[in-house]
N, C-alpha and C positions, 0 to 999 in steps of 0.2 A: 504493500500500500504506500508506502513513504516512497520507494522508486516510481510507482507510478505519477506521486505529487511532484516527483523532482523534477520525472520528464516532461511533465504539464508546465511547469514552472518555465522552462525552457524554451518550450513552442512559443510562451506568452511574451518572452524576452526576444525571440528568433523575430517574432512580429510587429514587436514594437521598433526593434533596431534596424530591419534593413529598412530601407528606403524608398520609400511609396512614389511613386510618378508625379512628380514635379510639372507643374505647368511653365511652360518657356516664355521669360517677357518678351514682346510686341520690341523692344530695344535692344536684343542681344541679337549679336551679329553685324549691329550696325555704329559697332565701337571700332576701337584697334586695331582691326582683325590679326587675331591671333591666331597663328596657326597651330602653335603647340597646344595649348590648355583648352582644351572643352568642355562640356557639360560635366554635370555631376555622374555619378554614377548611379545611372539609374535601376532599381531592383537587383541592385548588390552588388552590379558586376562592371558598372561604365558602358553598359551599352551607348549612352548618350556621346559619349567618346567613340566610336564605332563609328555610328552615324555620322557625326563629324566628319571624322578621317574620309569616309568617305564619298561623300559632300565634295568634299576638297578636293579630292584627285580626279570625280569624276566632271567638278566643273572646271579645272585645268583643261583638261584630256579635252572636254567639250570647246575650249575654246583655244585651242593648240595654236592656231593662226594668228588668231588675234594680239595673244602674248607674245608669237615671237618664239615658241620651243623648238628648239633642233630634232632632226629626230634623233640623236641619242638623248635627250631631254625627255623628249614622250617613248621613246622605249623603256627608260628605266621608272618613268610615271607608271606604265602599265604593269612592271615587274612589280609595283607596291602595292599596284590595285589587287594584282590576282593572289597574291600572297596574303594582301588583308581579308581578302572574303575568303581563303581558305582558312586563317586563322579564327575568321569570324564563325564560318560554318561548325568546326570542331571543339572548339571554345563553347558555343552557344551549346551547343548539343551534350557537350559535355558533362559543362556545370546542369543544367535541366536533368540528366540521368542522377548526378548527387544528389540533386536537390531531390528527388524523385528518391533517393536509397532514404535521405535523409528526413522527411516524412514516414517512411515505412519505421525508421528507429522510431520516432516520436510517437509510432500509434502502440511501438511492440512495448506493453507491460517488464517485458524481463530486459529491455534493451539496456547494455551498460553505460554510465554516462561517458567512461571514459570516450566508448565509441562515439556517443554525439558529439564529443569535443573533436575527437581525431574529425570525422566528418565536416564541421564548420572550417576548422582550418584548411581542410582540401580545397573546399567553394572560396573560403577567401582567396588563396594563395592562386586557384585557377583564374580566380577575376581578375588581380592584379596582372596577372601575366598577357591575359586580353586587353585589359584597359591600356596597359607599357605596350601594347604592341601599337596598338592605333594613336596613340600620342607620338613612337617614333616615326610613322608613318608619316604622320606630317610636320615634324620635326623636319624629315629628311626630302619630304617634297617642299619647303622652305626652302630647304641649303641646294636646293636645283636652281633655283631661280636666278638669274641677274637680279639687280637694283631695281632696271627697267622695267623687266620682263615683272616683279613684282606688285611694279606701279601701274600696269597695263592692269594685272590679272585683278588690282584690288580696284581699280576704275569700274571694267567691265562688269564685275561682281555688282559692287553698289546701282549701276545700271540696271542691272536684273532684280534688284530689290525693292526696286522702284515700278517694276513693271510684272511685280507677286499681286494676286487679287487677295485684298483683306479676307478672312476665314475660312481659305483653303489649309494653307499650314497650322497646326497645333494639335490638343488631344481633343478628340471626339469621343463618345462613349453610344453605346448601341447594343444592337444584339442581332442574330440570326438566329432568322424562324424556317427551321425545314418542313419541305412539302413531303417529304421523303419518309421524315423520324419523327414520332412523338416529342417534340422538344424545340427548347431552344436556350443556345448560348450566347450569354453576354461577353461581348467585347468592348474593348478601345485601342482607340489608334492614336499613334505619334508619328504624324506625318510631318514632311518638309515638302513644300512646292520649289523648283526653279524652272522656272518658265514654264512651261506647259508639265515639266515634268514632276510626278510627284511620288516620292520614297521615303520609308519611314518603317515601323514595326507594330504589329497588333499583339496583344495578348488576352486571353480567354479567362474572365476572372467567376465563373460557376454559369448557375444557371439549371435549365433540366437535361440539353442534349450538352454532350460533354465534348471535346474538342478534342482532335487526334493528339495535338501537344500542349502544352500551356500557352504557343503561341509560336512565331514565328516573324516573316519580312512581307512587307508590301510593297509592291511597286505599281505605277500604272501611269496615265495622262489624264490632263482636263484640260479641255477644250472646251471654253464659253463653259457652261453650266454640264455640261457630260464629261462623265469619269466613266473610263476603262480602266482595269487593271486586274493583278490576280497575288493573294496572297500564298504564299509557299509556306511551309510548316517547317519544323524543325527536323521533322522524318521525310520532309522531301516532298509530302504529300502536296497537293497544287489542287487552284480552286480560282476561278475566273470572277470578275466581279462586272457589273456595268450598274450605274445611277447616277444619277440626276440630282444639284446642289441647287437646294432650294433658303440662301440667304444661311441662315444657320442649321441646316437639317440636309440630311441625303435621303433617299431612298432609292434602292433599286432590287435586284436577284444576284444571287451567288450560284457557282454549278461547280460540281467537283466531278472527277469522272475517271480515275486512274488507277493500278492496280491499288493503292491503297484505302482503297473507298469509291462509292458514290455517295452524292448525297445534290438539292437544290433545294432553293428557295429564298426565300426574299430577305432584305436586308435594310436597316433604318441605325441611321449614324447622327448623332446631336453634336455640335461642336461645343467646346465645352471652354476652352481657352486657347490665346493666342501664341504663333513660335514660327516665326520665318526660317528660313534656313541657317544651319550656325554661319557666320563670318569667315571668312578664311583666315 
């Protein structure tokens, strides 16, 4: 009985201490621009840092002419890109399995504390090492740059921040209703718009139909009031999205259809707070 109050005791501190989803002000990114420090670390691990990084490389690489990069400049751009989304893919996926061992301790009666300690340290130490990766990311797409080539890239940037439609970027909060399953689960998004383009991450916080992973990346486009796009999970799994932004509200349908599932049906997203793309 006392083991089981201890590991309760635990869950209750696990939940109070990591860090809940920050809303992004409406004025970051349109400071400094920094390229080394980013956001906080969001849900323990610096995903906000992630997204950053890569933000950064991909609106380099996007504007390769305009700044002026050689192509060994945008070769070794691309070396950083494909290296951070593998570390991001195995990182992410990683820690969600611990995290996922590390609830199973917290439900099991006989579980030793020692274990939940060894366990928190693993999730820390793996986050730190994801977080250091996408900070030297673009630490070291900085040190690529000319003086010039920096003053172009942070001109064009501010240009495109100027021409983000107010309440496409930030978190929304929603759910998916299947036509398919008894159910439906609650999400929210942290998305970034640049220009038409918009990336960012959903997570599945309960609900009645339950979600292949806790959550995963989004990507897609908005055009005038219509959003295409398709969220990917952390197991891979893939799921199309189309709706229509209605001022602060979306609605549309989701379809999934691949060996890890099907599933459709409809989809309503409330925006909830504002967050332009980070700054470079």
């Amino acid at each position: 009985m006392l083991k089981k109050i201890i590991v309760m005791g635990i869950a209750v501190i696990v939940f109070v201490l990591v860090p809940a989803p920050h809303p992004v002000r409406a004025d970051e990114g349109r400071g400094g621009h920094d390229m080394v420090m980013g956001h906080g670390g969001v849900y323990g691990y610096g995903r906000d840092d992630v997204e950053a990084a890569s933000h950064v490389l991909r609106h380099l690489l996007n504007h390769k002419q305009g700044v002026g990069l050689t192509a060994d400049q945008v070769g070794k751009l691309k070396t950083l890109q494909l290296d951070l989304r593998r570390a991001r893919f195995r990182g992410e996926a990683g820690i969600e399995i611990e995290e996922l061992e590390l609830q199973s301790l917290l439900e099991n009666d006989t579980a030793e504390l020692g274990a939940i300690e060894s366990k928190l340290k693993l999730i820390e130490d793996m986050a730190k090492g994801l977080r250091l990766k996408a900070i030297k990311a673009r630490l070291e797409a900085r040190l690529l740059l000319t003086p010039e080539q920096r003053a172009k890239w942070e001109a064009a940037h501010e240009a495109l921040m100027e021409r983000i439609e107010p309440g496409a970027s930030g978190t929304w909060q929603g759910a998916l209703s299947s036509q398919m399953k008894d159910g439906e689960a609650n999400i929210s998004w942290t998305i970034y718009q640049s220009g038409s383009e918009v990336s960012g991450r959903f997570v599945c916080s309960g609900g009645t139909l339950k979600c292949n992973t806790v959550g995963g990346a989004i990507t897609g486009t908005l055009l005038g009031n219509e959003f295409t796009g398709e969220v990917v999970y952390t197991d891979s799994h893939l799921c199309g999205l189309v709706g229509k932004l209605a001022g602060t509200t979306m609605g549309g349908e989701y379809s999934c259809n691949d060996k890890l599932g099907e599933d459709r049906g409809t989809l309503r997203m409330s925006w909830e707070a504002p967050g332009p793309p980070p700054g470079p």
